[in-house]
C-alpha positions in Angstrom: 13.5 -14.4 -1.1 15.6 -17.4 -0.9 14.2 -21.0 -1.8 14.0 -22.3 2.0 11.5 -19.3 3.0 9.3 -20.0 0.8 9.1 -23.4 1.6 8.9 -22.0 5.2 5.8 -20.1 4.2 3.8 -22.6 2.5 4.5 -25.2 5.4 3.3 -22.5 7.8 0.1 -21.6 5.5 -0.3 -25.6 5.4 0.0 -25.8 9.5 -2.6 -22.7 9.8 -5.0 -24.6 7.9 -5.2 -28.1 9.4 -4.8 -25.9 13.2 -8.2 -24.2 11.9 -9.6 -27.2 10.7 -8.7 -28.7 13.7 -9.8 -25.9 16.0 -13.0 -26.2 14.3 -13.7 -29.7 15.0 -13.1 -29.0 18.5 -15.1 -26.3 18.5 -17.7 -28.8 17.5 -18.1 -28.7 14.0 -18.3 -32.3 11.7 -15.2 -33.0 9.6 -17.0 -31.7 6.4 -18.2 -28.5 7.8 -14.7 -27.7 9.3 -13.6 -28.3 6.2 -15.3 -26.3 4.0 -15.3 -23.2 6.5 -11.4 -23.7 7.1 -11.0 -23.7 2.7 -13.5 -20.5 2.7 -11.0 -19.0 5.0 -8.0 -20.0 3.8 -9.0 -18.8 0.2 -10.6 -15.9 1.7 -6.9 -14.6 2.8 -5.6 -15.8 -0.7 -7.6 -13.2 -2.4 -7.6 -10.9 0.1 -3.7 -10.9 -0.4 -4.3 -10.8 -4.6 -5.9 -7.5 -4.0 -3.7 -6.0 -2.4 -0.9 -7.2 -4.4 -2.7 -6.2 -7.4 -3.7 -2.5 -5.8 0.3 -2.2 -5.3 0.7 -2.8 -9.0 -2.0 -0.4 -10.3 -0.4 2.3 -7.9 2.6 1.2 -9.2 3.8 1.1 -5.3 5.9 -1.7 -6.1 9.5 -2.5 -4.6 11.1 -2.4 -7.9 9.7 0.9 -8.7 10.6 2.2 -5.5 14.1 1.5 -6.0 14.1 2.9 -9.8 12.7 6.4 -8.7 15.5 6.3 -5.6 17.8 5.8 -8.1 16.9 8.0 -10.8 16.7 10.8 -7.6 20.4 9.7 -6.6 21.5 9.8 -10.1 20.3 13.5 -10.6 21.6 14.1 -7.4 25.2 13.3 -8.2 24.6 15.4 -11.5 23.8 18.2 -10.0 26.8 18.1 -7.2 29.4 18.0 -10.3 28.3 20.9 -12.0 30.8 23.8 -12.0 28.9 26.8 -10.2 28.9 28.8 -14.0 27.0 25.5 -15.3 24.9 25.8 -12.4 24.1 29.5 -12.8 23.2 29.4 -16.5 20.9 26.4 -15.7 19.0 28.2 -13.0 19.0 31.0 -15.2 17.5 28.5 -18.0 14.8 27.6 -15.6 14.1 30.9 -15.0 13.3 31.7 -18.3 11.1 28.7 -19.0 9.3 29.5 -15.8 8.4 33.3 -17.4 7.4 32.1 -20.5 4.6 30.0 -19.4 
């Protein structure tokens, strides 16, 4: 994420709060009221989004972790295209007899 999104996203998370404080007010709410409801909110969605992050990490459902099982898939991949048909016959084989002993 470059430096000028996130500076997108905190002046539209700034602009959300004063357009709910202000729709508040003019909904008929006093200043301190508005306030407070538009903060409950506002940190409301703040830890709403710290749970989810935080269920991505326990699930380890991350992007980076993504990406390392995708690569360690590919990687494997690519192994198993360059074996020689003999290698990949004795490794089935050695599966095979794993496979029967347990």
């Amino acid at each position: 994420m470059r430096r000028i999104d996130i500076v997108g996203i905190g002046l539209g998370l700034f602009l959300a709060g004063a357009g709910l404080f202000l729709g508040l007010r003019w909904a008929g709410l006093d200043g301190i009221t508005a306030g407070l409801w538009s903060q409950a909110v506002m940190v409301g969605g703040l830890v709403g989004w710290l749970l989810t992050y935080l269920l991505r990490v326990v699930t380890q459902n991350m992007t980076l972790n993504r990406q390392l099982d995708d690569y360690e898939a590919a990687v494997l991949q690519k192994r198993l295209e360059e074996l020689s048909p003999e290698d990949l016959a004795a490794l089935q084989a050695q599966l095979d007899g794993e496979k029967d002993a347990s």
